[in-house]
N, C-alpha and C positions, 0 to 999 in steps of 0.2 A: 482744576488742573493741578494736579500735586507734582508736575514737573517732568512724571514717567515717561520713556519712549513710546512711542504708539507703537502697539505690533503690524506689521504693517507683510504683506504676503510677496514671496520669491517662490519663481520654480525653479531650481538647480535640475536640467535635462542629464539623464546618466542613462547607461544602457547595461540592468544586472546581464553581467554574461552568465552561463553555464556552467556551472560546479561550484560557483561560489558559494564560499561556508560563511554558516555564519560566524560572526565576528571580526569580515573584513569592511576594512574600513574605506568609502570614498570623500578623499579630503577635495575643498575650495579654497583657495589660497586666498587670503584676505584683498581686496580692492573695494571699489566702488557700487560694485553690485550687492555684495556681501556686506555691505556697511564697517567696511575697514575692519571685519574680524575674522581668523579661519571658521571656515562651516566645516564639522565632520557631519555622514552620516555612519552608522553602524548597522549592520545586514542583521536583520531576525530571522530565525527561521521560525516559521510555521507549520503547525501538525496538520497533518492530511489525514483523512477520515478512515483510509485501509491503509493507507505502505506508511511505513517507519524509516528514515534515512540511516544507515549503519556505511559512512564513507558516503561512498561514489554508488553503493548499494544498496536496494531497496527492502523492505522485509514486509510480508503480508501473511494472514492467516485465512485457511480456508478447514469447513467444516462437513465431510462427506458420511452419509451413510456406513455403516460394515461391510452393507450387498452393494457398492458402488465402488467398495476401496476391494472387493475381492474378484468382482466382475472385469475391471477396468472404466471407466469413465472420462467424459471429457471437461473440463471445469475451464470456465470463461471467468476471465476478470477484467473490468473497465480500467483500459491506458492512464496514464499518466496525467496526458492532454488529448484533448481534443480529437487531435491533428496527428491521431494513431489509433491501428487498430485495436481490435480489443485483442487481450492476450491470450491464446489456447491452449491450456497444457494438456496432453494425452498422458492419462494415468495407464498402466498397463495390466492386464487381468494379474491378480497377486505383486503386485512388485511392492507393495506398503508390506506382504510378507503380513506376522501378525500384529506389527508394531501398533501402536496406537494413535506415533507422531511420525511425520516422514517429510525429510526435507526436498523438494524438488528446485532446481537453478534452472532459471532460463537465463542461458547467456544473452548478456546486450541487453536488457531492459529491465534497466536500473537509471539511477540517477545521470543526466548527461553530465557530462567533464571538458575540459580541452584535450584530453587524449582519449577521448571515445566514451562510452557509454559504461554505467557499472552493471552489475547482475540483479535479475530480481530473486530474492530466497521467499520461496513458497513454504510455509510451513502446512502440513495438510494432516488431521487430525481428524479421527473418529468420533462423531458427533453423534455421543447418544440419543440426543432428540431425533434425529433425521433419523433412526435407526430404524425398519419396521419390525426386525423383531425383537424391541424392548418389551420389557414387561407392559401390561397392562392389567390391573386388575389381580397381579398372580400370576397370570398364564399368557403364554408367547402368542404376539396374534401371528407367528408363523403356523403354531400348532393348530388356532382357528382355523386359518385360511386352510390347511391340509383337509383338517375334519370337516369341514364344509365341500369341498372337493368332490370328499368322498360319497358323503349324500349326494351331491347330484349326479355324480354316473349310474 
């Protein structure tokens, strides 16, 4: 025994509410519990595998076809929690227009707050992979799929 304190284990109960940023701080006031010292904790935020926090606002990316962003489409994406559905946006035939990136908002689902919910920002981009008619080989497999068509009538 070289004299050291033993670590010895507390739970401080707290209840993160809603919008809190990170950096806020929950203090304990030094007593008996605490071993006669203040406890701070300090909030981390943690990254989420699709949305990014911008405020009280959420930010995600999605990656559609050319014939999905010129057709219209409907693109799903997994809630927040749980204990929500999942999220629908209705793309509209032409409305990305020719762009390559197009931001879509859905109000109210975003980040909660104590004064309501923030926005999610869909960023939605034309995904040459998903694309079917990228190249292959040289030549459009749109152009295949016409010529082949054409042989079987």
């Amino acid at each position: 025994s070289l004299g050291l304190p033993r670590p010895n284990r507390r739970i401080f109960p707290t209840r993160i509410r809603p919008g809190w940023k990170a950096g806020t701080k929950i203090k304990y006031a030094a007593n008996e519990e605490t071993g006669f010292c203040d406890v701070v904790f300090v909030i981390k935020e943690g990254k989420h595998k699709k949305y990014a926090r911008e405020g009280n606002n959420l930010r995600t990316r999605v990656g559609i076809s050319r014939a999905e962003a010129s057709k219209g489409c409907q693109i799903l994406l997994e809630p927040l929690s749980e204990h929500e559905l999942p999220i629908k946006i209705n793309l509209e035939p032409d409305e990305m227009q020719a762009d390559e990136h197009y931001i879509k908002i859905v109000k109210g689902r975003g980040w909660p707050g104590r004064k309501g919910r923030g926005d999610l920002l869909v960023d939605i981009e034309i995904d040459s992979s998903r694309c079917p008619d990228r190249k292959e080989g040289g030549k459009s497999t749109a152009k295949k799929r016409r010529r082949n068509k054409r042989r079987r009538d």
